[in-house]
C-alpha positions in Angstrom: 2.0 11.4 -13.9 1.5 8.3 -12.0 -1.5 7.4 -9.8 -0.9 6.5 -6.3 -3.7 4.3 -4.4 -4.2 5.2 -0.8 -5.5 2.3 1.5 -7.9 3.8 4.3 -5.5 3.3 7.1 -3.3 6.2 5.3 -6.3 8.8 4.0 -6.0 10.8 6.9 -2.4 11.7 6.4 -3.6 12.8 2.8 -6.7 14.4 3.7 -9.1 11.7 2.9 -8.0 11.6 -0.8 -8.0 7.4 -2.2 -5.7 8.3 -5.1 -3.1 10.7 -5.5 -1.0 11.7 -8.9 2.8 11.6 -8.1 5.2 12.5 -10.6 8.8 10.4 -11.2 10.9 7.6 -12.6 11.1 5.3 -9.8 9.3 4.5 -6.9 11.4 6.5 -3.9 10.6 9.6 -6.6 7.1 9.2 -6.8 6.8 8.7 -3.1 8.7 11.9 -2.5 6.9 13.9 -4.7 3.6 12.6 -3.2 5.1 13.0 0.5 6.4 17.0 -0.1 2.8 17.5 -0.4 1.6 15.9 2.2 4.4 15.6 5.6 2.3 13.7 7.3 2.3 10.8 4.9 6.3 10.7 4.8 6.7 9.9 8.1 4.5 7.0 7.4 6.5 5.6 4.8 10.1 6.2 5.2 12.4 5.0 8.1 15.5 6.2 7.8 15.4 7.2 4.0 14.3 3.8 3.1 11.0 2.1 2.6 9.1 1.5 6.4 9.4 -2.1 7.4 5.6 -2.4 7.9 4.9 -0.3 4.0 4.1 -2.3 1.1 4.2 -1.3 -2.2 3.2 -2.4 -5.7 4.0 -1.2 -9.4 2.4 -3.6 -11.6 1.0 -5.5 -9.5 4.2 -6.8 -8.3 6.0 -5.6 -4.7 8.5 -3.5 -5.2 10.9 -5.5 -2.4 11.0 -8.7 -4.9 11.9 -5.8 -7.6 14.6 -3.2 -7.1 12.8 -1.7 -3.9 12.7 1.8 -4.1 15.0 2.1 -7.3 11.8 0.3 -9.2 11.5 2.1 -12.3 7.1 2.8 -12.4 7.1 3.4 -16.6 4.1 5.0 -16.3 2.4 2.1 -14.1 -0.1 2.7 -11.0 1.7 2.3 -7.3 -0.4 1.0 -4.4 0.4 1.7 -1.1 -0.6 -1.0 1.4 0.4 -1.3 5.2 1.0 -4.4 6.8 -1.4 -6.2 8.6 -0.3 -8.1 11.9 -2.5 -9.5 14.7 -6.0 -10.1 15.0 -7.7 -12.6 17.1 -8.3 -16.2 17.4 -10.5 -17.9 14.8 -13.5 -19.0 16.5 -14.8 -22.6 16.0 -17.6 -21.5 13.9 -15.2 -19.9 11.2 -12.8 -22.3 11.1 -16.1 -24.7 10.6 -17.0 -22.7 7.7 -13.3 -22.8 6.4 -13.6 -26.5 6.2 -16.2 -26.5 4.8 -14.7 -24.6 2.1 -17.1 -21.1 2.6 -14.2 -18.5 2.0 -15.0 -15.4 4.3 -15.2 -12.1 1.5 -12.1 -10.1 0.8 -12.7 -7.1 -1.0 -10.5 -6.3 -4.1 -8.7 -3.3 -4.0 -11.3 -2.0 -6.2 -13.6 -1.9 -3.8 -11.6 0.9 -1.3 
């Protein structure tokens, strides 16, 4: 059994659930397992049978596209699930000010889903 982390932006396809138990060797077996229960999630992570461009996902701690993608072997290890992030806005004076300034802005650990 291995536990799969769900960021926010994916809970709805899982209904609401932040961690799953998938069961499997390797990554694309966990995922599938965890996606035959839930449809709506494998259409969020699989493009043409392999891993979504915009999907990342650890084992480890490490991305499993620096790894053997989805051939990774898990040995037992969590898997988190995390979309990429694109676009945003322009920083405003005042928080580049503060960036300067050396006043990180607070980015919340995974732990803290």
């Amino acid at each position: 059994m291995i536990k799969v982390r769900i960021p926010p932006t994916l809970r709805n396809e899982v209904g609401g659930h932040r961690e799953l138990v998938g069961e499997g060797e390797t990554v694309r077996e966990v995922l599938e397992d965890v996606a035959a229960r839930y449809p709506a999630l494998e259409k969020q992570l699989f493009e043409d049978g392999n891993l979504a461009p915009f999907v990342n996902v650890y084992v480890g701690g490490e991305d499993v596209r620096t790894l053997d993608g989805l051939e990774t072997r898990v040995n037992g290890a969590s898997m988190i699930l995390l979309p990429a992030m694109a676009g945003g806005a322009p920083a405003s004076p005042a928080a580049l000010g503060s960036r300067r300034e050396g006043r990180a802005r607070h980015c919340p650990s995974l732990g803290e889903w």
